[in-house]
SELUMGU-301737 format. One record per atom (N, C-alpha, C, O, CB): residue number from 1; atom name; x, y, z. Coordinates in nm, 2 decimals. Each point is the difference from the previous one (the first is absolute). Glycine has a CB too. Example, Ala and Ser with C-alpha at 12.3 -4.5 7.8 and 13.67 -1.06 7.14 Angstrom:
<bados>
1,N,1.32,-0.57,0.78;
1,CA,-0.09,0.12,0.00;
1,C,0.09,0.12,0.00;
1,O,0.10,0.00,0.07;
1,CB,-0.29,-0.12,0.05;
2,N,0.15,0.23,-0.19;
2,CA,0.09,0.11,0.00;
2,C,-0.08,0.11,0.08;
2,O,0.05,0.11,0.01;
2,CB,0.07,-0.17,-0.23;
</bados>
This chain:
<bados>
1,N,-0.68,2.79,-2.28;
1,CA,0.13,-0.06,0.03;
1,C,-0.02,-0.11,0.11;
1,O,0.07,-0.10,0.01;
1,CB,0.05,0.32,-0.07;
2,N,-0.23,-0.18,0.14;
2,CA,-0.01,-0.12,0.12;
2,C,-0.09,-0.10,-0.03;
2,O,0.00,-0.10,0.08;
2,CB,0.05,0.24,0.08;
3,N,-0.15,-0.14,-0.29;
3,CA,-0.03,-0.11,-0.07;
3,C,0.09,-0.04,-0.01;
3,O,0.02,-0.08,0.09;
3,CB,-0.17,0.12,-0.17;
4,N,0.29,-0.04,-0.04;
4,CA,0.00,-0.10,-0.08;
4,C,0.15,-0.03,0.15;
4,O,0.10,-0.07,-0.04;
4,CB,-0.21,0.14,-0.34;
5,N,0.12,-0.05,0.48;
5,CA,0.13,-0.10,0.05;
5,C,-0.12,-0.06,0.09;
5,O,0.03,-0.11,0.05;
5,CB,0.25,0.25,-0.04;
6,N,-0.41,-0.07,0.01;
6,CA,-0.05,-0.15,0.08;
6,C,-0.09,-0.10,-0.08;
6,O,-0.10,-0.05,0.04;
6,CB,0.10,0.18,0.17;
7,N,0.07,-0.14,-0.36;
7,CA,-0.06,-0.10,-0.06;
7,C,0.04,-0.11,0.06;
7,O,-0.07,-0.08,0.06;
7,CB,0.04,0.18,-0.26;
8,N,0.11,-0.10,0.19;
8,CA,0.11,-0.14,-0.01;
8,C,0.02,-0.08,0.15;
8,O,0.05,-0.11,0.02;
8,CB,0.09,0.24,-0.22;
9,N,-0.22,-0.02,0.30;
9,CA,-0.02,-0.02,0.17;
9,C,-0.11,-0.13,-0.03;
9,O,-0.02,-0.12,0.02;
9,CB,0.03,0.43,0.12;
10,N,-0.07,-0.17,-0.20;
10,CA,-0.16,-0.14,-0.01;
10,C,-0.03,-0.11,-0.08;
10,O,-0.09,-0.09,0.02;
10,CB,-0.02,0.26,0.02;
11,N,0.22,-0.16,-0.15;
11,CA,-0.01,-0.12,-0.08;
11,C,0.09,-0.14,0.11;
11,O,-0.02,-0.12,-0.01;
11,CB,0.02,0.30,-0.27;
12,N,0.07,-0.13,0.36;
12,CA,0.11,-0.07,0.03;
12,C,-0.17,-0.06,0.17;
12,O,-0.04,-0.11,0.00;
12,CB,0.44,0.30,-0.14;
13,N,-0.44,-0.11,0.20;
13,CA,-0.08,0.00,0.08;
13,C,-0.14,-0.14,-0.03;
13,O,-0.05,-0.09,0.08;
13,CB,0.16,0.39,-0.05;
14,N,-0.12,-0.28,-0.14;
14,CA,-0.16,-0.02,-0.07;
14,C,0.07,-0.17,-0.03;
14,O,-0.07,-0.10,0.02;
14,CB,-0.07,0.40,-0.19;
15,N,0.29,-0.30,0.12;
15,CA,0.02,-0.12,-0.06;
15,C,0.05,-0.09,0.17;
15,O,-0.03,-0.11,0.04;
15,CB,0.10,0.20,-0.36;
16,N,-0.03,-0.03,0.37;
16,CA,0.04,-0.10,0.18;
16,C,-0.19,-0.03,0.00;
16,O,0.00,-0.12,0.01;
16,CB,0.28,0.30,0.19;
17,N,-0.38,-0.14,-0.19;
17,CA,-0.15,0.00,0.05;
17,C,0.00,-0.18,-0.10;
17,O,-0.01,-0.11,0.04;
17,CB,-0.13,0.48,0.00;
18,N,0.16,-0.33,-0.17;
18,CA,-0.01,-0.08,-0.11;
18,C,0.06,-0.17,0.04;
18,O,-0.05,-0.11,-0.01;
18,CB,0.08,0.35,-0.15;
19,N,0.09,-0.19,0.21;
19,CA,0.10,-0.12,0.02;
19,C,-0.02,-0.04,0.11;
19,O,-0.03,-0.12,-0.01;
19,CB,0.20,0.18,-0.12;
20,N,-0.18,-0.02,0.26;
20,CA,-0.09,0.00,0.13;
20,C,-0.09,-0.11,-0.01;
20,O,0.03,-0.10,0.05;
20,CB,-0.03,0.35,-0.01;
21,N,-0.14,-0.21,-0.14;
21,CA,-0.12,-0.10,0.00;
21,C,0.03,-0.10,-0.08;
21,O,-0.07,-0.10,0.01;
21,CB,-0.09,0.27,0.03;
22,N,0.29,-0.17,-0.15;
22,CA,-0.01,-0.17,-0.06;
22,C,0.10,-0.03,0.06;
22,O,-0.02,-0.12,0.02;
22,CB,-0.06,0.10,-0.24;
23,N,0.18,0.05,0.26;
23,CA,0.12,-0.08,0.05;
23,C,0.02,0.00,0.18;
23,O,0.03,-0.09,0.07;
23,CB,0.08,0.16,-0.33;
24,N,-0.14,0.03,0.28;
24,CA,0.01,0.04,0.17;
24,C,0.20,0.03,0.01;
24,O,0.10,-0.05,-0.06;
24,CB,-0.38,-0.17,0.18;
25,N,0.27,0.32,0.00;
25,CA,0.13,0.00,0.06;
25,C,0.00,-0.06,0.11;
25,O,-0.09,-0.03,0.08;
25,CB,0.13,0.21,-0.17;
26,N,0.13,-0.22,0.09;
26,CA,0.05,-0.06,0.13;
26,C,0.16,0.05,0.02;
26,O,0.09,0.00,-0.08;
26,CB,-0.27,-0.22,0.06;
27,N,0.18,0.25,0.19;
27,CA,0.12,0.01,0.04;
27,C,0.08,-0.09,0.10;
27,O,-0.07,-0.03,0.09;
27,CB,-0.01,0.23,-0.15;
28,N,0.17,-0.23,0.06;
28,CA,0.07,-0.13,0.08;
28,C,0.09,0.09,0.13;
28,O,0.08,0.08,-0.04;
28,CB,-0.03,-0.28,-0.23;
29,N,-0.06,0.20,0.39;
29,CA,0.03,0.02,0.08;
29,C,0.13,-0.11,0.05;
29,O,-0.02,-0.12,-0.02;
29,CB,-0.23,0.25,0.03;
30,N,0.35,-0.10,0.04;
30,CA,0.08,-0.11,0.07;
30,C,0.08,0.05,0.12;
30,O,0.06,0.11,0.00;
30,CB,-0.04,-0.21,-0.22;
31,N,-0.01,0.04,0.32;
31,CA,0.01,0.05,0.13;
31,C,0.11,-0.11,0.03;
31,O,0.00,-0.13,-0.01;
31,CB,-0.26,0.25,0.07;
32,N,0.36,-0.05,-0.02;
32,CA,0.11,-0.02,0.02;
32,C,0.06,0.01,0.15;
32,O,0.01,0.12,0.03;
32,CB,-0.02,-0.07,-0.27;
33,N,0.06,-0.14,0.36;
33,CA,0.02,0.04,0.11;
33,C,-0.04,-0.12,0.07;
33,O,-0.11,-0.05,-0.03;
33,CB,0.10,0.29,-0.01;
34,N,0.08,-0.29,0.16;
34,CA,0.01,-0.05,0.10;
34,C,-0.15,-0.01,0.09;
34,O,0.00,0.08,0.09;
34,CB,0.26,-0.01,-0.13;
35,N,-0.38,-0.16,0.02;
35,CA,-0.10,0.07,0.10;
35,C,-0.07,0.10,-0.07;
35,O,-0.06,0.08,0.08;
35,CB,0.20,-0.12,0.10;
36,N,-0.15,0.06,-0.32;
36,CA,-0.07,0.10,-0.11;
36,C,-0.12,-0.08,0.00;
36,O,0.01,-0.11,0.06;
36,CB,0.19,0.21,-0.22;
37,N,-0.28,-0.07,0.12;
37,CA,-0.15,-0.08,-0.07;
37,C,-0.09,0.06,0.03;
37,O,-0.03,0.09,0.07;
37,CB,0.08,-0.28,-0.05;
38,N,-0.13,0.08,-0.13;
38,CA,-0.17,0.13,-0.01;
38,C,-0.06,-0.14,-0.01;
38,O,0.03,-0.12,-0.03;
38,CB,-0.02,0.40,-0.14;
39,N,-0.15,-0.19,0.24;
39,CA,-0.12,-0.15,-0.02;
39,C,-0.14,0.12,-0.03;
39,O,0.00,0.12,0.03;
39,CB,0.10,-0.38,0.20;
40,N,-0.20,0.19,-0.28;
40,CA,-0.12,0.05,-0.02;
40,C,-0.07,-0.05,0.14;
40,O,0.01,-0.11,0.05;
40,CB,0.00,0.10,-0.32;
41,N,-0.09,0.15,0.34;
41,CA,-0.12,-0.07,0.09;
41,C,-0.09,0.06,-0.06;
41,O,0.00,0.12,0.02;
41,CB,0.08,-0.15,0.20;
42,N,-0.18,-0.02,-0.31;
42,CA,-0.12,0.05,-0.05;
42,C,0.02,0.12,-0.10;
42,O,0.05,-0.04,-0.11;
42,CB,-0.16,-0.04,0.34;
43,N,0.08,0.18,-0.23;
43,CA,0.02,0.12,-0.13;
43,C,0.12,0.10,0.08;
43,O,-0.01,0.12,0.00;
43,CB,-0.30,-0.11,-0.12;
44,N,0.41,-0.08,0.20;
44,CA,0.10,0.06,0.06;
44,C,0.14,-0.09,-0.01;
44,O,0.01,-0.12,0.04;
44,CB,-0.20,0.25,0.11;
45,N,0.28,-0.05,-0.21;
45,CA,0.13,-0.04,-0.04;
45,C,0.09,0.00,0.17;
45,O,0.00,0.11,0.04;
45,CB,-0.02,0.02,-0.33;
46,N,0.07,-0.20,0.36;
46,CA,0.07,0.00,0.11;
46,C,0.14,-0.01,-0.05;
46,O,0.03,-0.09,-0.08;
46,CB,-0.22,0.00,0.22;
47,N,0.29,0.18,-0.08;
47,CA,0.12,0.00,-0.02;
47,C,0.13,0.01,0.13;
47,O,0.03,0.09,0.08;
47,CB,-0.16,0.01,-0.29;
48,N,0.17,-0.20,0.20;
48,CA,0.11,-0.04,0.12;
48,C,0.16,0.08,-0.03;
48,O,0.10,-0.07,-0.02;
48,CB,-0.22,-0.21,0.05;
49,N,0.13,0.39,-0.04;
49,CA,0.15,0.05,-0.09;
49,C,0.09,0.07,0.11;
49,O,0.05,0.11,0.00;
49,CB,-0.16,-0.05,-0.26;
50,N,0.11,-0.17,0.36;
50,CA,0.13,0.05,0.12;
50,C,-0.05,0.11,0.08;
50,O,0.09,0.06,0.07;
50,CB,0.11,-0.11,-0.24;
51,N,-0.34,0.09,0.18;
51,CA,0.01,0.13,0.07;
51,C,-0.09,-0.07,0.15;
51,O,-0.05,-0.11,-0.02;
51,CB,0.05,0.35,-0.23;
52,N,0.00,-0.20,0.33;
52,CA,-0.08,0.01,0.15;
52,C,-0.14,-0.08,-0.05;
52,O,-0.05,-0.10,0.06;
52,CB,0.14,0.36,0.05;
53,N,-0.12,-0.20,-0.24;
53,CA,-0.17,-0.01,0.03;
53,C,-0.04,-0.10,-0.16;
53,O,0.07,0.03,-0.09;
53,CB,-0.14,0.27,0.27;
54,N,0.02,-0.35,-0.19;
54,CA,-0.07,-0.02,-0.11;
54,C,-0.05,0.13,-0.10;
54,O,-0.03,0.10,0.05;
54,CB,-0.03,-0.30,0.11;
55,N,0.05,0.18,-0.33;
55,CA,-0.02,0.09,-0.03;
55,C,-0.14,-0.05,-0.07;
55,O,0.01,-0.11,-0.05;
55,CB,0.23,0.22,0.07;
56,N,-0.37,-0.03,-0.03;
56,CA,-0.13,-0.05,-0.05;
56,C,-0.03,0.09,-0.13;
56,O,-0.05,0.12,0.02;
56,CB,-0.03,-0.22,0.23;
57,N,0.09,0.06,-0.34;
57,CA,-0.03,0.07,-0.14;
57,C,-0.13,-0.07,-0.07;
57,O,-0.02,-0.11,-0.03;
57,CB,0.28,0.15,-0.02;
58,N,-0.37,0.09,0.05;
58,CA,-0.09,-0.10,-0.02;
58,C,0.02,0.01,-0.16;
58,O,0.10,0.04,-0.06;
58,CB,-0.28,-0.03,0.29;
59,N,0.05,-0.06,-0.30;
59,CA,0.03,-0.04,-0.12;
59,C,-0.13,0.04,-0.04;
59,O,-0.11,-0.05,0.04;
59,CB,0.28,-0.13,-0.03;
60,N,-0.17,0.32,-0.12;
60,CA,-0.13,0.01,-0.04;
60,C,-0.03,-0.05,-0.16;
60,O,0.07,-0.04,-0.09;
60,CB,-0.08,0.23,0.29;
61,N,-0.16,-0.17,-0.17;
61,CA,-0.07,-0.04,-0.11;
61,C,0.04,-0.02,-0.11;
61,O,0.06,0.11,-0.02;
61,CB,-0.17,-0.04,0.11;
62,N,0.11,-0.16,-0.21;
62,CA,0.04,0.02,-0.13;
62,C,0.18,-0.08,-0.01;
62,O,0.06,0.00,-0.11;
62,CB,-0.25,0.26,0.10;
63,N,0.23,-0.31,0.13;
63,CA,0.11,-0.05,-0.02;
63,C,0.02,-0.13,0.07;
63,O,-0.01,0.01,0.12;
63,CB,0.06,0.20,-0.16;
64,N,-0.02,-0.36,-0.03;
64,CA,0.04,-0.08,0.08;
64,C,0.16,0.00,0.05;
64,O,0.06,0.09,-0.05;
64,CB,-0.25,-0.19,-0.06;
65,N,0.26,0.02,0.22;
65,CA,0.07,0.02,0.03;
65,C,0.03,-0.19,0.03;
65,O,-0.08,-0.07,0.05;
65,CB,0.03,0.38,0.01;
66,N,0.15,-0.34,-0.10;
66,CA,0.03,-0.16,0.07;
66,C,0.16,0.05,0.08;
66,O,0.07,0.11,-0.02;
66,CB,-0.21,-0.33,-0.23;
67,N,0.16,0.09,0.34;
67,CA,0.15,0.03,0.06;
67,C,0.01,-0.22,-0.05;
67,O,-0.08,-0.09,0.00;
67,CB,0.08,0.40,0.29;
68,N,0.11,-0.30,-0.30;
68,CA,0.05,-0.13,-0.04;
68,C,0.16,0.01,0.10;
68,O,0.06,0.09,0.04;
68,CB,-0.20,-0.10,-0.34;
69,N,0.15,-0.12,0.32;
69,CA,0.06,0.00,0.11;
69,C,0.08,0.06,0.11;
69,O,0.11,-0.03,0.04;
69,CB,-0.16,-0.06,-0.17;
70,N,-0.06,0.19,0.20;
70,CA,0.03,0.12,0.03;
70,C,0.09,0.10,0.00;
70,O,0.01,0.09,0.08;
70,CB,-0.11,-0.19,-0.02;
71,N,0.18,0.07,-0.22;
71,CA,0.08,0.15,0.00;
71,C,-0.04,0.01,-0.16;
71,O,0.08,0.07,-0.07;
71,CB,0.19,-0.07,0.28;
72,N,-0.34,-0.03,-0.27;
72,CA,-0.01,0.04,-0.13;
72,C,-0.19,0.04,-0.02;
72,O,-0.10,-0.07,-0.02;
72,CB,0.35,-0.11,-0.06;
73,N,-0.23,0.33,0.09;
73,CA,-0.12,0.05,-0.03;
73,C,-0.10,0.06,-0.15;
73,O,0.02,0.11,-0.05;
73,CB,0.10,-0.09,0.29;
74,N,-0.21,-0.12,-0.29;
74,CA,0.01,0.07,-0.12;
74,C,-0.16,0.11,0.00;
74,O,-0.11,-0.04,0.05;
74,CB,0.27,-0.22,-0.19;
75,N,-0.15,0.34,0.10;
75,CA,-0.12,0.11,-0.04;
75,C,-0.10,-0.01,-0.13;
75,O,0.01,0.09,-0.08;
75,CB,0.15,0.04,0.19;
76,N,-0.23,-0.20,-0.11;
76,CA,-0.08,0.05,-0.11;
76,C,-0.12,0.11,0.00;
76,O,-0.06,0.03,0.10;
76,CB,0.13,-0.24,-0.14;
77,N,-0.09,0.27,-0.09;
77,CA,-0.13,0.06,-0.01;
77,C,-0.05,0.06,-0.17;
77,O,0.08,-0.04,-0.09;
77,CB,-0.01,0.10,0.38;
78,N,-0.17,0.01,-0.34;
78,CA,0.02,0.07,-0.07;
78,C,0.05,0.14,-0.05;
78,O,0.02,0.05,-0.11;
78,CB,-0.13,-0.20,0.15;
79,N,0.12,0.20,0.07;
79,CA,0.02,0.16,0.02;
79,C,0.17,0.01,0.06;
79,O,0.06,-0.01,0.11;
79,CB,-0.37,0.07,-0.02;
80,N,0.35,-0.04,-0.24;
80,CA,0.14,0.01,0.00;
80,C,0.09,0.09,0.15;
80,O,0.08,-0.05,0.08;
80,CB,-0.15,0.04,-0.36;
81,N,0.01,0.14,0.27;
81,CA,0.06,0.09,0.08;
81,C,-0.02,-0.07,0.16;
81,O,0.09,-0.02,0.08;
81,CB,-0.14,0.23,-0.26;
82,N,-0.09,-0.26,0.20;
82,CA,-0.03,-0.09,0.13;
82,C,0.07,-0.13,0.03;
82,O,-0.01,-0.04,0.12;
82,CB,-0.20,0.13,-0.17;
83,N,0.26,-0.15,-0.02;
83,CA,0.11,-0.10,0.03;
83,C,0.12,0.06,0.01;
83,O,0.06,-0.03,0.10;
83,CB,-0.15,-0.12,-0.21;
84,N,0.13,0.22,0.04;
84,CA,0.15,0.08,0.04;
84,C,-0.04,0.04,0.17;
84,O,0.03,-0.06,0.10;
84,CB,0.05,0.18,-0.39;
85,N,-0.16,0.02,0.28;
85,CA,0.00,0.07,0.14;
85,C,0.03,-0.08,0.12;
85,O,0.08,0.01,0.09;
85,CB,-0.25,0.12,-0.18;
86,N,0.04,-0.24,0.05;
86,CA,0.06,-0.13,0.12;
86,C,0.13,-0.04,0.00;
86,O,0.07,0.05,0.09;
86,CB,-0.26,-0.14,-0.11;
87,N,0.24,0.00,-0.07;
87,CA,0.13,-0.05,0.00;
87,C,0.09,0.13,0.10;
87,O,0.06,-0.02,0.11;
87,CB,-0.09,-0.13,-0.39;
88,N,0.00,0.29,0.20;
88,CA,0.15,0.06,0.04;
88,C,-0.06,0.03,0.16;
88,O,0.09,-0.03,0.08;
88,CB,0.02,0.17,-0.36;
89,N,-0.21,-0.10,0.33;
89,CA,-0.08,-0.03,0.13;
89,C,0.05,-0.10,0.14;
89,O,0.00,0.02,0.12;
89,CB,-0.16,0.02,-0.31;
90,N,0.20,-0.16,0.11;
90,CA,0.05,-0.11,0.07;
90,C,0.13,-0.01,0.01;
90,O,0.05,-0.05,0.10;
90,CB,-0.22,-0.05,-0.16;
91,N,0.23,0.16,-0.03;
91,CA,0.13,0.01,-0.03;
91,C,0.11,0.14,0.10;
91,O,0.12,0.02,0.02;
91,CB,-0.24,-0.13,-0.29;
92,N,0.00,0.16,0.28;
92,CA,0.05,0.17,0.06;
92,C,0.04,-0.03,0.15;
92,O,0.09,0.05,0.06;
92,CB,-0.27,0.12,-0.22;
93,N,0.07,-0.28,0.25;
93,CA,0.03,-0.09,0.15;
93,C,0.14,-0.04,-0.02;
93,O,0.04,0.01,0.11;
93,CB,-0.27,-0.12,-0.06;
94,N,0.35,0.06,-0.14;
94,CA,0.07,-0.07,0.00;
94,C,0.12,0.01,-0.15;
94,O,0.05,-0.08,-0.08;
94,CB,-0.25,-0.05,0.26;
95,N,0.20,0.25,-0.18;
95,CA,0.06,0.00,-0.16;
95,C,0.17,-0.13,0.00;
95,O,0.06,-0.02,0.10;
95,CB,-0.17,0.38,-0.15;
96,N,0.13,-0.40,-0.03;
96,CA,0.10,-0.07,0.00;
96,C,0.16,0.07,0.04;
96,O,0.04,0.10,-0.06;
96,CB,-0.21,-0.22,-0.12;
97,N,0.25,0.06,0.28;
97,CA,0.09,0.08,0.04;
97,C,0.13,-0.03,-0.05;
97,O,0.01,-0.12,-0.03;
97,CB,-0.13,0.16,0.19;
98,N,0.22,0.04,-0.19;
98,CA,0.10,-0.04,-0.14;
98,C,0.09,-0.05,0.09;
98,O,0.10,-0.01,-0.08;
98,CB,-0.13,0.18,-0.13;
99,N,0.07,-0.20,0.33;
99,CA,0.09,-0.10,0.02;
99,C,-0.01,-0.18,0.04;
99,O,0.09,-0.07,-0.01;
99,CB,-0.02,0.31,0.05;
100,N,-0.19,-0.28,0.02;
100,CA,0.01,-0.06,-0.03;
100,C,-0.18,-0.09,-0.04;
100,O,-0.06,-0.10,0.05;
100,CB,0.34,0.17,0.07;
101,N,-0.32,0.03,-0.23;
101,CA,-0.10,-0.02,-0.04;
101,C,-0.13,-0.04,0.07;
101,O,-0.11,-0.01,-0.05;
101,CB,0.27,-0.01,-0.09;
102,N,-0.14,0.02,0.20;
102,CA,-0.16,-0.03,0.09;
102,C,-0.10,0.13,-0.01;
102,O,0.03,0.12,-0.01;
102,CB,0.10,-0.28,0.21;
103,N,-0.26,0.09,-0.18;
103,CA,-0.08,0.13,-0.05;
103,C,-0.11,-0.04,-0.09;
103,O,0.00,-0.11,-0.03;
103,CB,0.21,0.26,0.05;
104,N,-0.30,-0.08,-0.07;
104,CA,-0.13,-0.05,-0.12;
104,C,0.07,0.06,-0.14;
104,O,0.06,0.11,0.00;
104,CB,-0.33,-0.05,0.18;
105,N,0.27,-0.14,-0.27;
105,CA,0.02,0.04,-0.17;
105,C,-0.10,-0.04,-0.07;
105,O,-0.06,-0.10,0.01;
105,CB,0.28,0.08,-0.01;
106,N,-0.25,0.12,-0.11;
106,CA,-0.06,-0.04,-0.10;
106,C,0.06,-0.09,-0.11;
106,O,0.10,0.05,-0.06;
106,CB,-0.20,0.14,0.12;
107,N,0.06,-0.30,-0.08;
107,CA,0.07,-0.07,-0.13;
107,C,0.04,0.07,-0.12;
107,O,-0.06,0.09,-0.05;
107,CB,-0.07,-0.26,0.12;
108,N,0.22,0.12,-0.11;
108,CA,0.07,0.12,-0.12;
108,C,0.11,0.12,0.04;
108,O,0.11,0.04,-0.04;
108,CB,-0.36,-0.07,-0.06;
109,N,0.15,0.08,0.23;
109,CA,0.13,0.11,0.03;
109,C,0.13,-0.02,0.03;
109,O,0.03,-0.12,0.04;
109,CB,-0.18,0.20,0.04;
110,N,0.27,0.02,-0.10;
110,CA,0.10,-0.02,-0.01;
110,C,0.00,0.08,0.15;
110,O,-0.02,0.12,0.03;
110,CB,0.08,-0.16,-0.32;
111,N,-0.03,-0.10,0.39;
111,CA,0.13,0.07,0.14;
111,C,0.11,0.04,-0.01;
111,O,0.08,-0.07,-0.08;
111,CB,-0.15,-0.07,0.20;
112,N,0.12,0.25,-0.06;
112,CA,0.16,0.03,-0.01;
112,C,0.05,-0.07,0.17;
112,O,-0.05,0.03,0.11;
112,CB,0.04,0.26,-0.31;
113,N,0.11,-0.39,0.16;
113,CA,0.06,-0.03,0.05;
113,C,0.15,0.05,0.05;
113,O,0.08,-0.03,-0.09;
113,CB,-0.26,-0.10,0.00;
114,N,0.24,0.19,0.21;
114,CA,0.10,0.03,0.05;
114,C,0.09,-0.09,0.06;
114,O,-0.08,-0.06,0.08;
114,CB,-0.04,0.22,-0.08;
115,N,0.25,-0.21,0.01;
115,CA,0.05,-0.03,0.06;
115,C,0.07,-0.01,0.12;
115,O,0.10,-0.08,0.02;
115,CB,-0.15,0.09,-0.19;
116,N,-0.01,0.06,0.27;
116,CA,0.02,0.04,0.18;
116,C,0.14,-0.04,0.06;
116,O,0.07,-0.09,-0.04;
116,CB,-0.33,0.04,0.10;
117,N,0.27,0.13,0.03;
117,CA,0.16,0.02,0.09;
117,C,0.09,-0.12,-0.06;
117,O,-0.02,-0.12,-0.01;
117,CB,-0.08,0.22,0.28;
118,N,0.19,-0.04,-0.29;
118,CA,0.14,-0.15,-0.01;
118,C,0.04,0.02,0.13;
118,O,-0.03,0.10,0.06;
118,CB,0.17,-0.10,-0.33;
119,N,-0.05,-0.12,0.34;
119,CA,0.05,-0.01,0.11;
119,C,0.14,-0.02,-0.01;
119,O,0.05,-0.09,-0.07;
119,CB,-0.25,0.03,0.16;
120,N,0.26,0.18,0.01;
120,CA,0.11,0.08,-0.02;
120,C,0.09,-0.01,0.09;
120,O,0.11,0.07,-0.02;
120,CB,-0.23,0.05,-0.08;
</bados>
């Protein structure tokens, strides 16, 4: 029984390895906020997201990383799960906040946006 439901683990597993080495993954990072931004110093991601300190993410092996006009960060690599981890990694410093959006998103994701206090 635990063969045949982890066929389809490993077919689904074996074909990301597949698609990985001809096509490569990438994830788009976008940083949103007043004074937000990221820069590369060497194999370390630097991140400015409103707190006291600088935040330093380094960046390991097997993955490039570009930042384009410092709020749009994109991820590449072959190793599917290793581009996500990161992304959501970078994302976890600063998740996007639903009122007035500021914060790190992954491209594609859907923010829930709220509409805050009426004045009364």
């Amino acid at each position: 029984r635990l063969a045949k439901a982890m066929y389809g683990t490993a077919r689904s597993i074996i074909n990301g390895m597949v698609e990985g080495v001809t096509k490569g993954f990438e994830k788009n990072l976008i940083i949103n906020g007043v004074g937000f931004r990221a820069t590369l110093e060497g194999n370390v991601l630097d991140l400015a997201l409103g707190y006291s300190h600088a935040i330093k993410h380094p960046i390991p092996d097997g993955l490039t990383v570009t930042v384009a006009d410092q709020t749009k960060v994109k991820v590449e690599g072959i190793d599917k799960q290793m581009v996500g981890h990161f992304a959501g990694q970078v994302k976890k410093y600063y998740p996007v906040e639903p009122y007035k959006g500021k914060g790190v998103a992954i491209q594609g994701e859907f923010v829930r946006r709220k509409e805050g206090k009426k004045a009364g």
